[in-house]
C-alpha positions as CSV (number, residue, x, y, z in Angstrom):
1,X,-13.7,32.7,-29.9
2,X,-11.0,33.6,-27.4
3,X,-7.9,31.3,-26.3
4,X,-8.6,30.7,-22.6
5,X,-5.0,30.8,-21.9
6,X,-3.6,34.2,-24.1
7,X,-6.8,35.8,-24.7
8,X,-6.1,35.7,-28.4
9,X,-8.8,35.2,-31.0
10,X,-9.2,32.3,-32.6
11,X,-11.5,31.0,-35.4
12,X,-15.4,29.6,-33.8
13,X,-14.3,26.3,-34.8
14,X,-10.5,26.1,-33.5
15,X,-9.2,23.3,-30.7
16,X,-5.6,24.7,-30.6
17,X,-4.0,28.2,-30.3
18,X,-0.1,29.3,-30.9
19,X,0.1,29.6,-27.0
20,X,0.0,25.6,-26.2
21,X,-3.4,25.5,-25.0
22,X,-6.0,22.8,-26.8
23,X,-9.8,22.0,-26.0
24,X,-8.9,18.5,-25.8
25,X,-7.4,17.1,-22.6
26,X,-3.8,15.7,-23.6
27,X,-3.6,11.8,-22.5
28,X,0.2,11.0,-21.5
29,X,1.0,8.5,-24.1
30,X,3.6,5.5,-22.9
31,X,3.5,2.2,-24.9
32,X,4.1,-0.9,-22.0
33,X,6.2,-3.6,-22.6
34,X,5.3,-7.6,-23.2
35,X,7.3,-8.2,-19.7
36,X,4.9,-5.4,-18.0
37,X,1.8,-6.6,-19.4
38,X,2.5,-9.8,-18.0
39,X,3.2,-8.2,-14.6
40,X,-0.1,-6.7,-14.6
41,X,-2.0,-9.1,-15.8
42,X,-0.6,-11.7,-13.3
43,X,-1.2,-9.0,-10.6
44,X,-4.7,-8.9,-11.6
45,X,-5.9,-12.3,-11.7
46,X,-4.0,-12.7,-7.8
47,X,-5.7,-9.4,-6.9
48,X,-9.1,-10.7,-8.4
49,X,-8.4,-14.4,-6.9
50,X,-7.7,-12.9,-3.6
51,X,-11.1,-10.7,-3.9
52,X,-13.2,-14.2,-4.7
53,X,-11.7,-16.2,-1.8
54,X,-13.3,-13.4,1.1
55,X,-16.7,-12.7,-1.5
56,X,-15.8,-9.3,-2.7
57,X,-17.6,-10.1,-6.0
58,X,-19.3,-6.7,-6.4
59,X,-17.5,-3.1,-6.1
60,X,-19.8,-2.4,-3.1
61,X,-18.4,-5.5,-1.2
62,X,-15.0,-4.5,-2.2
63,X,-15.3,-0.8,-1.2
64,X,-16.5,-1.2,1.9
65,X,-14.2,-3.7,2.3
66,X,-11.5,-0.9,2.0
67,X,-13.7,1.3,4.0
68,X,-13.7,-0.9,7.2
69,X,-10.0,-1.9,7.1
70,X,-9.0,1.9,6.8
71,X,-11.0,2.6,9.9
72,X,-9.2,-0.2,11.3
73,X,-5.9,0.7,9.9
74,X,-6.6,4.3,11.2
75,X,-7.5,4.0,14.6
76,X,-5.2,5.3,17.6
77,X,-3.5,2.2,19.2
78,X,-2.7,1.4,22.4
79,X,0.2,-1.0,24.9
80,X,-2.9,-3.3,24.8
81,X,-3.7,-3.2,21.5
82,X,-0.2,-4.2,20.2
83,X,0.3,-7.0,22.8
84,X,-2.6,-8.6,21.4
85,X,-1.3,-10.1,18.5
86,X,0.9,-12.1,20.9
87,X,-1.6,-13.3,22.9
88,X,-3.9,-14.5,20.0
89,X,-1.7,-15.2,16.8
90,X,-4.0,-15.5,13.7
91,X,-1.0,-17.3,11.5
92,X,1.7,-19.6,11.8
93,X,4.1,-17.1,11.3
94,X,2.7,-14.4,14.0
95,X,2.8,-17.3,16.2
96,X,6.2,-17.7,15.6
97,X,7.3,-14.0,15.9
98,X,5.5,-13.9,18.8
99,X,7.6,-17.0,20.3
100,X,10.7,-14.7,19.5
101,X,9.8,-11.6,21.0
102,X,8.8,-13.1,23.8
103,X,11.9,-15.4,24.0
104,X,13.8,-12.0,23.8
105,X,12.3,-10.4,26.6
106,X,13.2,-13.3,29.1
107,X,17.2,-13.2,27.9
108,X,19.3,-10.6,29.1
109,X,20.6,-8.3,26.9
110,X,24.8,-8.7,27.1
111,X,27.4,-6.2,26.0
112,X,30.6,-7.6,24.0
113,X,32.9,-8.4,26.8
114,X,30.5,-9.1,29.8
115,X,31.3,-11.9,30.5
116,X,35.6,-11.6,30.2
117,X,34.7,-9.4,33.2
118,X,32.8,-12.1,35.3
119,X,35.7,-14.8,34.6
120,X,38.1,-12.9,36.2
121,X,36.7,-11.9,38.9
C-alpha cells in the first residue's frame, strides 16, 4: 500500500504513515462546559417550542419553512415595499416604531443654535 500523501509504502493493513496522514477522518475533540450545555439545551427546547407553535413538526415542514422565508428574505425591495410595514404593523412594537418614524418626518430637523438666531432677530 502507498501513503496518499508521501507516496511512501506502507504495510496492506496500516491507517497512519510518518508523513501525518491517517485513513481515519480526525474529529476535533473539545469537551463543553456544564454552563454551555445548559445554553444549548435551553436553546433547543425555545428553538423546538417555537417550531411547535407554527406546526413545523416534521423536517419537511421545517425546511420548507426555511426555503420560503429565504425567498422572501432574498427578494429585491422596493420604496413600496419598505413603507409597508408602516402602513400595516403586524406587532405592537412595529406599530410603535412606525408612530416614531413617522412622528420624525413631520418635525423639522434643527441645528444647535437655530433658534438663538430667530430670538434676535
Amino acid at each position: 500500500m502507498m501513503c496518499p500523501n508521501c507516496k511512501r509504502r506502507l504495510r496492506a493493513d496500516a491507517e497512519v504513515c510518518l508523513c501525518g496522514w491517517t485513513s481515519k477522518p480526525r474529529v476535533a475533540q473539545r469537551w463543553i462546559t456544564d454552563g454551555e450545555q445548559e445554553k444549548l439545551s435551553a436553546h433547543t427546547q425555545r428553538a423546538e417550542e417555537w417550531c411547535r407553535e407554527r406546526g413545523l413538526d416534521t423536517t419537511e415542514k421545517k425546511i420548507s419553512y426555511v426555503r420560503r422565508v429565504q425567498a422572501m428574505l432574498s427578494r429585491p425591495r422596493t420604496v413600496a415595499d419598505m413603507r409597508q410595514w408602516m402602513d400595516a404593523p403586524k406587532s405592537e412594537l412595529a406599530k410603535k416604531m412606525a408612530d416614531e418614524v413617522r412622528a420624525a418626518r413631520r418635525m423639522p430637523v434643527r441645528e444647535p443654535g437655530q433658534d438663538d438666531e430667530a430670538l434676535a432677530a
